[in-house]
MIDOSE-1310 file (N, C-alpha, C; in nm, 2 decimals, decimal comma, always signed):
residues 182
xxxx	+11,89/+11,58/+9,69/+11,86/+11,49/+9,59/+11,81/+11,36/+9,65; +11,71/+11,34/+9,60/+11,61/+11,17/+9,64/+11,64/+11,11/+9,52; +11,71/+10,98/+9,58/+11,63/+10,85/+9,49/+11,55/+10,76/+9,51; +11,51/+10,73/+9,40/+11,39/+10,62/+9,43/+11,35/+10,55/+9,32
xxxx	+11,27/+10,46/+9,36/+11,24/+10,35/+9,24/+11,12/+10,35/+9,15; +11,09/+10,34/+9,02/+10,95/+10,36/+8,95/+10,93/+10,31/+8,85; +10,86/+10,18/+8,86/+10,85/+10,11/+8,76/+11,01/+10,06/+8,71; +11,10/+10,02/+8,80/+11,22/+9,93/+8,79/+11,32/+10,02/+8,70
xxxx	+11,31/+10,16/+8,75/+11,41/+10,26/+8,70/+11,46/+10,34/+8,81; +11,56/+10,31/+8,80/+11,62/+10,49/+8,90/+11,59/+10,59/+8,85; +11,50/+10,68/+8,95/+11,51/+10,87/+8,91/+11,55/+10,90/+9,01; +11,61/+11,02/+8,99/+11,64/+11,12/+9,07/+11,55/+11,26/+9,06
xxxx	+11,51/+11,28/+9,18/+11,43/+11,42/+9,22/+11,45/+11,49/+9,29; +11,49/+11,60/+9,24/+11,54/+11,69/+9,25/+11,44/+11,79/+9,38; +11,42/+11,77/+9,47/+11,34/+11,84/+9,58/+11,43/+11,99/+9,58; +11,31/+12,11/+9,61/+11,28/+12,24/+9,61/+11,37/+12,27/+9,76
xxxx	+11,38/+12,20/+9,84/+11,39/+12,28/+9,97/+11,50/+12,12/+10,04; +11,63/+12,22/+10,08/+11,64/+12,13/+10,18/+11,67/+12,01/+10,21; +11,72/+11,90/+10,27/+11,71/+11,81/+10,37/+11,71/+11,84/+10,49; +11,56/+11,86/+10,57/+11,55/+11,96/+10,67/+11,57/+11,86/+10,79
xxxx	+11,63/+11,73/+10,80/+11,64/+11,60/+10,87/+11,79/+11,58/+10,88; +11,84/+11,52/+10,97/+11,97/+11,42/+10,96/+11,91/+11,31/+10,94; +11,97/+11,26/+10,92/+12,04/+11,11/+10,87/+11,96/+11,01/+10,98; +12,00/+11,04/+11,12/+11,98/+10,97/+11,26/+11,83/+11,02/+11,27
xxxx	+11,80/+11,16/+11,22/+11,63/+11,14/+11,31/+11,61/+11,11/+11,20; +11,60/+11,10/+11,04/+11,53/+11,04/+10,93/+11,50/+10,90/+11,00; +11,60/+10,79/+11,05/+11,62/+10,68/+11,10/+11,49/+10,68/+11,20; +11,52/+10,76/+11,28/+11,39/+10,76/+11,44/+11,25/+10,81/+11,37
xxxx	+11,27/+10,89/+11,29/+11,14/+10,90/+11,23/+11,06/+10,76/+11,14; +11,14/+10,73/+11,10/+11,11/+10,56/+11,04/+11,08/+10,52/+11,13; +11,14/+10,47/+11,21/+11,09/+10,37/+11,27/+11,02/+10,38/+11,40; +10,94/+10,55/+11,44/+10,81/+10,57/+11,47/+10,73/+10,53/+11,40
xxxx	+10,71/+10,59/+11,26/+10,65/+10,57/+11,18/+10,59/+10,40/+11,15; +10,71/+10,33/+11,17/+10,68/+10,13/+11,15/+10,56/+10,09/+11,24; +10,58/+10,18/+11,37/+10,53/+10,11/+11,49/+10,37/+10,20/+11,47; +10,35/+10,26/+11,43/+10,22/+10,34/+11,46/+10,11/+10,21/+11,36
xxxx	+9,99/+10,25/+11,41/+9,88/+10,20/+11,33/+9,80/+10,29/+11,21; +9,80/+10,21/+11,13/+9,75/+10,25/+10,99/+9,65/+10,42/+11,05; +9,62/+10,46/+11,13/+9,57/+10,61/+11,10/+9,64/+10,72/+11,17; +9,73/+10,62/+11,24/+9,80/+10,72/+11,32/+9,94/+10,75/+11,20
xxxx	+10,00/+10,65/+11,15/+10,03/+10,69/+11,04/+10,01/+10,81/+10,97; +9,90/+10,77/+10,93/+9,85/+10,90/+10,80/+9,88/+11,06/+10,87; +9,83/+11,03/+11,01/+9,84/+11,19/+11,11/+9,97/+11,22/+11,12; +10,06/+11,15/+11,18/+10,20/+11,15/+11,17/+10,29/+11,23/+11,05
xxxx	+10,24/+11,16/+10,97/+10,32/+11,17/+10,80/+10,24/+11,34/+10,80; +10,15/+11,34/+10,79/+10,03/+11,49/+10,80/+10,14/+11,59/+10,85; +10,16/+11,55/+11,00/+10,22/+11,67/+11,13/+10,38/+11,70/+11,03; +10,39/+11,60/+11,03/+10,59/+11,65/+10,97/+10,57/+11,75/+10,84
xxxx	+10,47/+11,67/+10,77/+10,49/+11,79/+10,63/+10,44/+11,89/+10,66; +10,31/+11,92/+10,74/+10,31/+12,02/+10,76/+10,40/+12,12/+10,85; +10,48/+12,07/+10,94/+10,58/+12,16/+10,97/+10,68/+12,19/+10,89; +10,73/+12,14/+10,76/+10,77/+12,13/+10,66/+10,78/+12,29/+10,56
xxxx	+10,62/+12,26/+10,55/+10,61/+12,40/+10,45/+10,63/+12,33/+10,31; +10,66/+12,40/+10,18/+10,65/+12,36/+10,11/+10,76/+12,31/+10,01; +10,67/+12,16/+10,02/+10,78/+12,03/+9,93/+10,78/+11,94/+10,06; +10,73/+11,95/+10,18/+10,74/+11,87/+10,28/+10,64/+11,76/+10,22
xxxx	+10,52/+11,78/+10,19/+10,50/+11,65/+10,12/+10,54/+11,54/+10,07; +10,60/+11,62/+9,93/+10,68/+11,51/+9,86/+10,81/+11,44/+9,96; +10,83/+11,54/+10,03/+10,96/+11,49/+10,12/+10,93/+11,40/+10,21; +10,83/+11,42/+10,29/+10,77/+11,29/+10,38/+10,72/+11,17/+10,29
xxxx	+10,68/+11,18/+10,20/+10,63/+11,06/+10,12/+10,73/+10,98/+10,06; +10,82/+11,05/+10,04/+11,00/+10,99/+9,98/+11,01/+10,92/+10,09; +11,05/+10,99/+10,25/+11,11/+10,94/+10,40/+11,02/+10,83/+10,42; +10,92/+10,77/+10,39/+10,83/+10,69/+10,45/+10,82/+10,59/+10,37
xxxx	+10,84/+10,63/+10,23/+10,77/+10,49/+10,14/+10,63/+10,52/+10,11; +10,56/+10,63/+10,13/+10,42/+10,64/+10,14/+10,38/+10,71/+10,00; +10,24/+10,70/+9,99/+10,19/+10,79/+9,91/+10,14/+10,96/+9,91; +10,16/+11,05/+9,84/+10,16/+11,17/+9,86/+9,99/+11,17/+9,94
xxxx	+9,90/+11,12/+9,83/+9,78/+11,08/+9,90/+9,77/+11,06/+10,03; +9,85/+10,95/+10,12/+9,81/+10,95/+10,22/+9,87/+11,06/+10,27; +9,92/+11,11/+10,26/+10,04/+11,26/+10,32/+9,95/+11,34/+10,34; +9,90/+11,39/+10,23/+9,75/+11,48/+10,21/+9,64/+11,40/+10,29
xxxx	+9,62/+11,32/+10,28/+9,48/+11,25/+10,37/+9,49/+11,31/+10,53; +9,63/+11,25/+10,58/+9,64/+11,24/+10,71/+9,63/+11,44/+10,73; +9,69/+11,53/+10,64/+9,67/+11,68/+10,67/+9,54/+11,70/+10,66; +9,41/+11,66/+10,65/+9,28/+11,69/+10,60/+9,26/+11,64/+10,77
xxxx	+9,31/+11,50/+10,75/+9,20/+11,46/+10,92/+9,30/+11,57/+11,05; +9,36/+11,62/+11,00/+9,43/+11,68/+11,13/+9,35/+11,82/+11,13; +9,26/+11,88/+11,03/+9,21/+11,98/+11,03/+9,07/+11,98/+11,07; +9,01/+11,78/+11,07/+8,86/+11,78/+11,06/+8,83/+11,76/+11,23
xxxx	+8,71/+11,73/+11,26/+8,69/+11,68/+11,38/+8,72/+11,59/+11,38; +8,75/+11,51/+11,54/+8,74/+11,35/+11,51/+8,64/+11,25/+11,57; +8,62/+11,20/+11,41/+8,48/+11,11/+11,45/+8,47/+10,99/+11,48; +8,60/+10,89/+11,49/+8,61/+10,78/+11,62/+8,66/+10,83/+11,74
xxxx	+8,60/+10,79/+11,85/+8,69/+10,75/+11,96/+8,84/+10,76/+11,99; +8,91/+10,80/+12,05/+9,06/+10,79/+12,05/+9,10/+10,67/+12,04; +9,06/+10,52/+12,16/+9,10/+10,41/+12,12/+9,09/+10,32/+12,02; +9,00/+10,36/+11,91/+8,96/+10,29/+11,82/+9,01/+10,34/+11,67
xxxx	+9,09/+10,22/+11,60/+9,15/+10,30/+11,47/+9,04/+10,24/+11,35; +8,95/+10,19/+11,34/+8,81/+10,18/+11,27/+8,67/+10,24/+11,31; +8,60/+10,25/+11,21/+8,49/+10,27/+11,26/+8,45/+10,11/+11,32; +8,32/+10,19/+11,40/+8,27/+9,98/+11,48/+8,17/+9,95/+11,41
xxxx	+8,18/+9,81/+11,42/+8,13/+9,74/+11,28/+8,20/+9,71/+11,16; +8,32/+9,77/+11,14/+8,40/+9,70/+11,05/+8,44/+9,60/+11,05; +8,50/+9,51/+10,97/+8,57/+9,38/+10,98/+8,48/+9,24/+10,96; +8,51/+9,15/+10,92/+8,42/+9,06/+10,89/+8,29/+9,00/+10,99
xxxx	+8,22/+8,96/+10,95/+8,13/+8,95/+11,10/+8,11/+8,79/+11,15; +8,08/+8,74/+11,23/+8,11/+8,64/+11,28/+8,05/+8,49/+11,21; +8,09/+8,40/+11,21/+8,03/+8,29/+11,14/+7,93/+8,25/+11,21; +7,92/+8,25/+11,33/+7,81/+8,22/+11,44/+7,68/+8,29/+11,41
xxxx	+7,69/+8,44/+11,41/+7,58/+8,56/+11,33/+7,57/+8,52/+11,18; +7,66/+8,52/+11,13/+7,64/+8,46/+10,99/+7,50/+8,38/+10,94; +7,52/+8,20/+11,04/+7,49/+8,16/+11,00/+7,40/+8,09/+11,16; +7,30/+8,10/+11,19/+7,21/+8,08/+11,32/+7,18/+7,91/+11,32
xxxx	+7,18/+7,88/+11,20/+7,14/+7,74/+11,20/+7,24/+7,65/+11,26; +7,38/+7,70/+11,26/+7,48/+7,63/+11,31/+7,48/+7,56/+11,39; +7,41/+7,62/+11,51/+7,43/+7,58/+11,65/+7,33/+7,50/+11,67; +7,23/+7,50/+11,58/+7,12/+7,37/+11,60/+7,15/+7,24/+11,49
xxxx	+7,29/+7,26/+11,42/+7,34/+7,12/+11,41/+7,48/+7,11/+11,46; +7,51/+7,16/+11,55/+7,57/+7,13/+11,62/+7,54/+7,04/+11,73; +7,47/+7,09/+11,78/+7,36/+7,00/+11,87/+7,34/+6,93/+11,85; +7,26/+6,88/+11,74/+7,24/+6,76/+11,70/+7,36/+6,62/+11,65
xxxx	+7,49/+6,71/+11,65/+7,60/+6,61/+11,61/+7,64/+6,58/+11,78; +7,62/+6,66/+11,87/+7,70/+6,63/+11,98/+7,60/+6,52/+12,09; +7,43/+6,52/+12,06/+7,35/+6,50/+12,07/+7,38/+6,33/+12,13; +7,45/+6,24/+12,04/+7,48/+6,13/+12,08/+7,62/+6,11/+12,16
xxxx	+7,69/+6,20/+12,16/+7,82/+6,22/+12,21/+7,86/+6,33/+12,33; +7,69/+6,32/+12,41/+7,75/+6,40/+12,51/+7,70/+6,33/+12,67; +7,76/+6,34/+12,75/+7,82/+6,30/+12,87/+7,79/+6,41/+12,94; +7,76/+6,40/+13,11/+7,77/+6,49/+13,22/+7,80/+6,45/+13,30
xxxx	+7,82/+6,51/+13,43/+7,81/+6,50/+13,58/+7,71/+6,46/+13,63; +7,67/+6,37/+13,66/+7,57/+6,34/+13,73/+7,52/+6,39/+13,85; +7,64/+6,47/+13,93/+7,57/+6,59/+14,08/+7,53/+6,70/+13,99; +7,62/+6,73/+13,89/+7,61/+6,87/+13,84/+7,53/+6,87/+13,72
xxxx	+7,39/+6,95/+13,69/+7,32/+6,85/+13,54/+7,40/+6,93/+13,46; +7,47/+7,07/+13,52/+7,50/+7,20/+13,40/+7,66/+7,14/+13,34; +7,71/+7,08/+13,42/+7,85/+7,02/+13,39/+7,84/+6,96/+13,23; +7,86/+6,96/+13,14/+7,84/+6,85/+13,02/+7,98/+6,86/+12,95
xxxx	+8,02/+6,72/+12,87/+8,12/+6,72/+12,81/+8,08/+6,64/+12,64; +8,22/+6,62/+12,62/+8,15/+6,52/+12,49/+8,28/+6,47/+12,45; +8,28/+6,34/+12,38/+8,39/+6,25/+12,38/+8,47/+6,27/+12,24; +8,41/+6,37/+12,16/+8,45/+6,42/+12,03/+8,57/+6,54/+12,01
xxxx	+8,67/+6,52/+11,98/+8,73/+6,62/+11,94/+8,74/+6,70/+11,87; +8,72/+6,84/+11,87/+8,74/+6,97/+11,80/+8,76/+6,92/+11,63; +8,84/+6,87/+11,61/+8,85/+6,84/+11,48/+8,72/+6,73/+11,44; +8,75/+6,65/+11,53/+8,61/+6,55/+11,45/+8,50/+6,62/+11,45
xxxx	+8,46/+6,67/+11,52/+8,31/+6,80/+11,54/+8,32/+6,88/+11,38; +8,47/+6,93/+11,41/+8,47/+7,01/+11,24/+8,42/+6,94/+11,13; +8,50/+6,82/+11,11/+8,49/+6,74/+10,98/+8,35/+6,70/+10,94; +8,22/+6,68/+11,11/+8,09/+6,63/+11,13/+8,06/+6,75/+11,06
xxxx	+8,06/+6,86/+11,09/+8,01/+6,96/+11,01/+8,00/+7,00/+10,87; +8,13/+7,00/+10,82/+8,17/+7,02/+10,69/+8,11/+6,88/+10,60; +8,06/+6,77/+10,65/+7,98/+6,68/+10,61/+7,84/+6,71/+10,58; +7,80/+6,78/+10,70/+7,64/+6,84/+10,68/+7,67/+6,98/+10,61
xxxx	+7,76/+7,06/+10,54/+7,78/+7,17/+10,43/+7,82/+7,32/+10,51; +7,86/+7,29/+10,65/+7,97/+7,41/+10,70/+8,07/+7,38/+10,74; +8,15/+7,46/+10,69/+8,32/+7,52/+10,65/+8,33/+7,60/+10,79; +8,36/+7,54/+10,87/+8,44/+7,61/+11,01/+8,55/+7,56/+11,05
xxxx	+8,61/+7,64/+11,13/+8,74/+7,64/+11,17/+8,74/+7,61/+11,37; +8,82/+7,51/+11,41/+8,85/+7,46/+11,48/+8,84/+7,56/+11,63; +8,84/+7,68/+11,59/+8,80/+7,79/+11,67/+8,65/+7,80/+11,68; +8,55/+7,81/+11,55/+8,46/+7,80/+11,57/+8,40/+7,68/+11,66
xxxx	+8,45/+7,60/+11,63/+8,41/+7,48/+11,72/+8,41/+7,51/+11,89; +8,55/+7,57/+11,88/+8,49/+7,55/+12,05/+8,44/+7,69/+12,10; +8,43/+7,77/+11,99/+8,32/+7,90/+12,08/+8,16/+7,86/+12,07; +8,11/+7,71/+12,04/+8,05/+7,69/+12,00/+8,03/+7,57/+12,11
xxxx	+8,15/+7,57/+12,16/+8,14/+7,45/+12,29/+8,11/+7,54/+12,41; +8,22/+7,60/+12,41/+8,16/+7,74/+12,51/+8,06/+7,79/+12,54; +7,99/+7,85/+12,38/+7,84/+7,87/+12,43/+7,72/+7,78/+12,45; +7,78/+7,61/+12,44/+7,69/+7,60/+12,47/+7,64/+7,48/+12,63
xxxx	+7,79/+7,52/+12,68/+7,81/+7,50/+12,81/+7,94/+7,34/+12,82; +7,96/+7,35/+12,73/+8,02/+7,19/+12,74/+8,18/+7,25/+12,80; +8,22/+7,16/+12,89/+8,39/+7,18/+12,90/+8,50/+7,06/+12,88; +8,60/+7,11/+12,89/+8,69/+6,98/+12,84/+8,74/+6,94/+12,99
xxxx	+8,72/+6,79/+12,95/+8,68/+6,71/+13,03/+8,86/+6,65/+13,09; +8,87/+6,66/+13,17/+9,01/+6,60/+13,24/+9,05/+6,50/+13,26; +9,11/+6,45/+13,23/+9,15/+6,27/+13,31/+9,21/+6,28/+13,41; +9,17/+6,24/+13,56/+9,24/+6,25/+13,66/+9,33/+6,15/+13,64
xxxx	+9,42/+6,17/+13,75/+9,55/+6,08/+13,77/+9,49/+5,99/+13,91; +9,54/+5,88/+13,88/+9,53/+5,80/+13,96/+9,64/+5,76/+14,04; +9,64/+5,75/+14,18/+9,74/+5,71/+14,24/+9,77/+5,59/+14,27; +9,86/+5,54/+14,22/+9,86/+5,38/+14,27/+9,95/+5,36/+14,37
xxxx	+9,89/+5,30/+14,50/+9,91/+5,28/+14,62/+10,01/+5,17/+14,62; +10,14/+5,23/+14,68/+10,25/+5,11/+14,67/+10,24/+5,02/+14,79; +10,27/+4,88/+14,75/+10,22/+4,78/+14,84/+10,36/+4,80/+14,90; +10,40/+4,77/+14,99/+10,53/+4,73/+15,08/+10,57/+4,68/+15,16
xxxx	+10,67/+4,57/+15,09/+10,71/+4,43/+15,11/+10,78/+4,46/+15,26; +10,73/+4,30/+15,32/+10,80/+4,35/+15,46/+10,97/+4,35/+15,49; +11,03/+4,41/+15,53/+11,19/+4,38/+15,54/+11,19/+4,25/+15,62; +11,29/+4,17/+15,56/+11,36/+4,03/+15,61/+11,42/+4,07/+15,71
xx	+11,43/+4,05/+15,85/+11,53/+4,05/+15,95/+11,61/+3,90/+15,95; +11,73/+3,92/+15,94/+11,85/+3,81/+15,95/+11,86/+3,79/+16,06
């Protein structure tokens, strides 16, 4: 007997087969399960029910928290080829794409804000700095109508050669008084 929660009711379901688990590996099976990434997951949940046989579905999807869906999902990809890479749990090119790519014009007002506020090495011409802080750069921006983040800023210092500039320490040379002989 399973329980579980649905729409803020207890049922009880009555499963066909078994509790083919203890108690302790239900436990290690969870908390495999926590640590995997969202497709290794779905494979995971896949492999148990299908060693299972039938009602292992529903049974893994109770053990997990999961949906029968993905239970079934993950048994389909275990039968299909696989068409990412082993290291990669997306296709590439997913995920948002960069605000830099986004938006090209960025970097030529950027330039132009750093334009009065930039500084170099005089041995070195590639050396350049600028006396503006990451935040004020942002705010300069969001004044001329881009919304960036403090990150963008400095991949944006990076690429365009500037580094952060260091304050050396100065050593102050102790004078030393002469000892009085009595």
């Amino acid at each position: 007997m399973v329980c579980f929660r649905a729409k803020n009711s207890l049922r009880r379901v009555s499963l066909k087969m078994s509790q083919p688990y203890t108690e302790d590996i239900e436990l290690q099976m969870k908390e495999v399960y926590s640590r995997l990434p969202e497709k290794n997951r779905r494979l995971y949940a896949g492999v148990e029910a299908s060693k299972l046989g039938h009602g292992g579905i529903t049974y893994i999807s109770h053990l997990f928290s999961c949906s029968r869906n993905t239970v079934l999902r993950g048994i389909n990809e275990l039968l299909e080829k696989p068409t990412l890479p082993q290291e990669r749990n997306r296709a590439k090119g997913g995920g948002r794409s960069e605000t830099l790519e986004k938006t090209p014009e960025l970097n030529d007002i950027f330039l132009l804000i750093l334009k009065e506020h930039t500084a170099g090495d005089p041995m070195d011409e590639k050396v350049k700095w600028t006396n503006l802080t990451c935040y004020e750069i942002k705010m300069q921006l969001l004044e001329k109508g881009f919304k960036v983040s403090r990150n963008i800023v400095r991949k944006l210092l990076k690429k365009n050669g500037y580094v952060k500039r260091k304050a050396l320490k100065k050593s102050h040379r102790r004078i030393s008084k002469p000892k009085c002989s009595i």
